[in-house]
N, C-alpha and C positions, 0 to 999 in steps of 0.2 A: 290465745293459748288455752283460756277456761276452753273453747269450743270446741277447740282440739281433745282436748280430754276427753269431753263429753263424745264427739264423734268416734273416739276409741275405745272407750267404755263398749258405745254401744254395736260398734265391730266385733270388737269379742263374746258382746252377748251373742248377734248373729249367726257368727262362728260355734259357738258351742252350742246352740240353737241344732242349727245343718249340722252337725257334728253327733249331738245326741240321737234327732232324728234318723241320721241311720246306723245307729247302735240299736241294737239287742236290748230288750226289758223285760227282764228275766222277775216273775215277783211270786215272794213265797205265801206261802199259805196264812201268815201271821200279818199280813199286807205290806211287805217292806218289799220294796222295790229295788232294782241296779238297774244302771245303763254298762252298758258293753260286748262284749263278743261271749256268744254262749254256746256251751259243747260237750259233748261225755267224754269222763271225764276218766270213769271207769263203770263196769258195769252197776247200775245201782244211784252211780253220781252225777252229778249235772255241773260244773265250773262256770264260773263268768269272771272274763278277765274286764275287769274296767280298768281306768287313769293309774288309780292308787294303786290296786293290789287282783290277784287271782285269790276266788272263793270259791268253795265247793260245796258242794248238799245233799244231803240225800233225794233220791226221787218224791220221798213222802214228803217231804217237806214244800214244795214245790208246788204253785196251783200254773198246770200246764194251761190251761184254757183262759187265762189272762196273762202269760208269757206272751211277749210279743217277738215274732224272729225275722227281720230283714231277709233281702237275697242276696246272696253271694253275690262277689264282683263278677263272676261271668257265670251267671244265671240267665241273661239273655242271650249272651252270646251260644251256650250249652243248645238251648233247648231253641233257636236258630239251625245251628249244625242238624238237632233229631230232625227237624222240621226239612229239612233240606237233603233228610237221607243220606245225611254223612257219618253215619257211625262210627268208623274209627275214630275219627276226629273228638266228636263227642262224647263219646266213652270216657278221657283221661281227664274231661271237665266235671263230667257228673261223680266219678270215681272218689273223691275226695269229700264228696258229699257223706260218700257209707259213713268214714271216719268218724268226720266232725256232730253228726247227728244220730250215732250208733244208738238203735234203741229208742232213741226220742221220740214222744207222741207228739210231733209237730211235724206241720204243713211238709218242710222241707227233707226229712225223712221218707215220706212218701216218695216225695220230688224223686228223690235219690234212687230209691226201688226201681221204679220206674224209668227213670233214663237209662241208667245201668242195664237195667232187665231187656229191655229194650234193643239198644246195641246191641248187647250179647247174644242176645237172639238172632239177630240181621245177621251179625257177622259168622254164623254157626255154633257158636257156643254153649252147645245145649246145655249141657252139666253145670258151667256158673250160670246160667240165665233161669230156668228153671225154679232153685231155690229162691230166690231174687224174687220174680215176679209170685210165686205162693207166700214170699211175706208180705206183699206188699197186699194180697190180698186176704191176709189173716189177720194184720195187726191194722190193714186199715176198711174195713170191712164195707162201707159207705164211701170210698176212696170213687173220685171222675174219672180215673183210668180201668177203673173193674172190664170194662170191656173188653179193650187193647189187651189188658192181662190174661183176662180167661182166651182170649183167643189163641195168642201165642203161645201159652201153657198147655193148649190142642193138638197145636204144631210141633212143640218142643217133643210132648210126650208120644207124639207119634213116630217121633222120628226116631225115637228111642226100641225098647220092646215093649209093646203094648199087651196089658193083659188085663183080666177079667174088673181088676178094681177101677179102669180109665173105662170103661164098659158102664159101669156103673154109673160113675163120675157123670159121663156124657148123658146116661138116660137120666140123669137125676137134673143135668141143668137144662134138658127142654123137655120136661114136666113143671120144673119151677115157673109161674107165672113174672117172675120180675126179670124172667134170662129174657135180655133185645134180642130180637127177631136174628139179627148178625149173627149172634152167638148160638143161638138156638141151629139155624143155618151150616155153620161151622161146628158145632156137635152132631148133626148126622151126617158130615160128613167124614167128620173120627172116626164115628162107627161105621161108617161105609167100609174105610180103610183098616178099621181093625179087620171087619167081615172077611176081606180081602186076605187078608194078613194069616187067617186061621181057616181060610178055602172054605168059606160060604158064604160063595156068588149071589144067593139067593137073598139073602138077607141083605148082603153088600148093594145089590139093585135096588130094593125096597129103599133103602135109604137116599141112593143117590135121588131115585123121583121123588120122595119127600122134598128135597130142596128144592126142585122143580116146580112142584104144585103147589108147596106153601112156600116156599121163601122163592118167588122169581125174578123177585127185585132187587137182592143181593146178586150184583153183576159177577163180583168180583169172582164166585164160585161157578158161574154158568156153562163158560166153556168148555171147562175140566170136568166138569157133570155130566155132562150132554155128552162129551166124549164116552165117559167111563159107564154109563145108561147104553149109548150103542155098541161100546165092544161086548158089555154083558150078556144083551139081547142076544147077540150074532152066535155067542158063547155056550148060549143056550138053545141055539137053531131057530128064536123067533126071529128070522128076518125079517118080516114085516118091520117089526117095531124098530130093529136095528136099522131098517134105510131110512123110515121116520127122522129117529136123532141125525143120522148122518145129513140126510138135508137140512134139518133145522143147523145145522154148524156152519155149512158151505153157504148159507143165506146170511146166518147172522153173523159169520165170523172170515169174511173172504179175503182170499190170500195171506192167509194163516200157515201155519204148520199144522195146525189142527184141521184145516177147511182141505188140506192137498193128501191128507191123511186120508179123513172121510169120501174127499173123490174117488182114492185108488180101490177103499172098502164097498164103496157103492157100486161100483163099478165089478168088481169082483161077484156082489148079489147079485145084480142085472147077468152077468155072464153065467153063474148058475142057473138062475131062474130060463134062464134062456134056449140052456140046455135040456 
């Protein structure tokens, strides 16, 4: 029977052991410590519900950088679905996240931006997605998704009305030395498309062969380049340069929409020329 005790004792130390570990350790600035579920609560407060009771705090009180915060129960399964290009799906996992981490300078705030921004992006939702991902790059400045963010924040605001301040924006992130190559790549492309956007070709071409010459190992932009480099050309009566691109797409890119495209235009030069 003593054994028994002893074996029970030491099960519920176990238990509250596994049980502690993935609670929440929220600890203030005066070194007092809680275990349990941690959340805003309102703007300014921070909550933690433990065993006994719901407390609350100011932010100041708060040392955030020795807080410790667990992941949600479907944190894996969330960021699975992104991974897997399932956005809608994903969206209603991460969503719950804004709530519970409003404001919070922790890990899983970010988390939140970012899946959210994310989805809403994929799924066209430019107007929510947008804000989303510029907070997520404001308030987390050093933040592992800064890429993904500035890219789609390219895309969203192009799809939008583009004017002189995303102009800006774009020349200022490839002049900056710390902008990846990706995003430097996808900023003259914005500008391509602003160019485009306010009828000057000229500029708009200059840009597209930037991506060409310096970024040509960013796949992902090459074909839509190459493309929009030959109708410029043609646009501008350099055909030469516009059959150029057109064979470089029927080479690189065969049985395309883009490669059956460029046969009809090529075909068209040749038939002038011919004439």
């Amino acid at each position: 029977m003593k054994n028994f005790k002893i074996f029970s004792g030491f099960a519920v130390f176990v238990l509250f052991t596994v049980l502690s570990a993935k609670a929440d350790i929220l600890v203030l600035k005066s070194g007092k410590k809680y275990n349990g579920t941690v959340s805003r609560s309102a703007p300014g407060k921070v909550s933690i519900r433990t065993r006994q009771a719901k407390m609350e705090f100011d932010d100041s009180k708060v040392s955030f950088k020795l807080t410790k915060m667990t992941a949600p129960k479907n944190a894996e399964k969330a960021f699975k679905l992104l991974k897997e290009k399932k956005y809608a799906q994903a969206e209603p996992l991460f969503t719950p996240w804004l709530k519970r981490y409003n404001d919070l300078p922790v890990v899983w705030f970010e988390r939140a931006l970012y899946g959210v921004g994310i989805c809403l992006a994929n799924e066209g939702k430019t107007k929510e997605a947008a804000p989303l991902l510029q907070k997520l790059l404001d308030d987390f400045p050093k933040t592992r998704y800064r890429n993904e963010a500035e890219y789609w924040l390219i895309e969203l605001q192009l799809s939008g009305k583009p004017g002189p301040e995303l102009e800006k924006k774009l020349k200022d992130l490839i002049k900056n030395p710390k902008t990846s190559d990706r995003i430097r790549a996808k900023a003259h492309q914005g500008l391509a498309k602003y160019y485009e956007s306010i009828e000057q070709p000229e500029k708009a071409l200059e840009e597209y062969v930037s991506i060409i010459v310096l970024h040509g190992d960013i796949d992902e932009l090459q074909e839509e380049t190459q493309a929009k480099c030959a109708d410029l050309f043609l646009q501008a009566g350099r055909t030469n340069e516009a059959a150029f691109y057109y064979k470089q797409i029927i080479e690189a890119y065969p049985n395309t929409d883009s490669a059956k495209t460029a046969e009809k235009k090529l075909l068209s030069i040749n038939n002038v020329k011919g004439d």
